[in-house]
N, C-alpha and C positions, 0 to 999 in steps of 0.2 A: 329664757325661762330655764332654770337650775330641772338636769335630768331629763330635759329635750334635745331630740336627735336634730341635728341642722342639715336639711336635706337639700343640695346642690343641684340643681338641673343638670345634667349628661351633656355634655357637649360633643356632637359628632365631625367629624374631618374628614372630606373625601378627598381620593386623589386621584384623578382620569388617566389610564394610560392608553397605548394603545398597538397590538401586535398580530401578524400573520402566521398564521398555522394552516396545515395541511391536516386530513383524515379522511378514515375510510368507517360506516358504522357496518360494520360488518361481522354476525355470530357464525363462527367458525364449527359449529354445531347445528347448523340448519343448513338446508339446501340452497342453491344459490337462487330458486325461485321463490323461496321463504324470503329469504334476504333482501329479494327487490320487493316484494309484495309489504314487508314491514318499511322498508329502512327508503322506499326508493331509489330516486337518483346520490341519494347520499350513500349508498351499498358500491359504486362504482369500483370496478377494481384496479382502474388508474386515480383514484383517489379524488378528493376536492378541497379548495380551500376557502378559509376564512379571513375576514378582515375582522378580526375581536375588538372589542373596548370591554376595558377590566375598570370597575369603579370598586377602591376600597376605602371603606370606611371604617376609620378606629372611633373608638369612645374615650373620654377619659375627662379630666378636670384642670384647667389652663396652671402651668408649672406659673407661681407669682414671680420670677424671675422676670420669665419670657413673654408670660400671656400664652403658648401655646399649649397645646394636647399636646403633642409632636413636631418637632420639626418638619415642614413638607419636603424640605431635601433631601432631609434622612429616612422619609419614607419611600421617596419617591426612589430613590438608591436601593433600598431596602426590595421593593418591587422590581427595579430592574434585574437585582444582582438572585435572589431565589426563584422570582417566577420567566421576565421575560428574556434574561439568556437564556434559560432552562426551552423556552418555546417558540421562539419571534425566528418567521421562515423554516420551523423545523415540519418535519413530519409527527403529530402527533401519538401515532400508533407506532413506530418505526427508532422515535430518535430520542423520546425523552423517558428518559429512566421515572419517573414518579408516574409515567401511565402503564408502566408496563403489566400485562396480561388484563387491563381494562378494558372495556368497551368506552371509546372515546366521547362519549355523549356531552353536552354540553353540562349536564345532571353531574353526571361524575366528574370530567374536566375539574369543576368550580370547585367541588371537596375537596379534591386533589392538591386544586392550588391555596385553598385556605393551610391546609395540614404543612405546606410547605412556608407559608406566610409567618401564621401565627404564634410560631416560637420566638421568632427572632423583636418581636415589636416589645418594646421597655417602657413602662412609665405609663401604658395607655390599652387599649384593649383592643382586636378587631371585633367588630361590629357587624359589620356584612359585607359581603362580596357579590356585587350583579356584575354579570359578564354576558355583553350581548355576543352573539353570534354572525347578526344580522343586525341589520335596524330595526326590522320590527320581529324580533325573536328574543331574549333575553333570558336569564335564570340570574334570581335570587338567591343565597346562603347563608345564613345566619349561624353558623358550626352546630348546628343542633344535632 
């Protein structure tokens, strides 16, 4: 129909990674009985770690070449080379420059690593990033 919008369904791409980190939740502005009383066993001041999984997902409309959104190898490159050399067996309060002066929460964590992600993706968009913690812990981001 002449003057109609031809609206394509979204097509989303995920890509599962998965990497170890260290932290400490710990406000350097409260007392250290604040600090367990908030934060728990996770205020420890020999630290604790994580076994992460990073699910990201781009959006975009399959390139007619390829059929793809994205290449998965070039995402999945893309992800190792910004977010998990930056984190995978680091200390994440200690070692990685994009947390620095943050409080390590799983909350921030995930903006953190979106803000480091979503420059580099071409031809496609990120979508959202859930990053469990745990298995039954998780955060969603959607860069809002």
């Amino acid at each position: 129909m002449p003057g109609s919008i031809s609206l394509r369904p979204m097509i989303y791409l995920t890509r599962v990674e998965h990497f170890n980190a260290a932290h400490k939740l710990y406000n350097p502005n409260w007392s250290a009985e604040q600090n367990e009383a908030v934060f728990g066993k996770c205020a420890n001041e020999n630290w604790h770690g994580h076994n992460y999984e990073i699910h990201v997902t781009v959006k975009g409309q399959p390139h007619p070449d390829t059929g793809f959104i994205m290449d998965v190898k070039e995402l999945s490159r893309l992800i190792n080379l910004h977010i998990l050399e930056q984190v995978d067996h680091k200390n994440l309060n200690m070692d990685v420059p994009f947390m620095q002066g943050l409080l390590p929460s799983t909350e921030n964590f995930i903006r953190e690593i979106w803000k480091q992600l979503a420059p580099h993706l071409q031809g496609c968009q990120l979508h959202q990033i859930r990053l469990y913690e745990t298995p039954r812990i998780y955060v969603d981001y959607y860069g809002e």
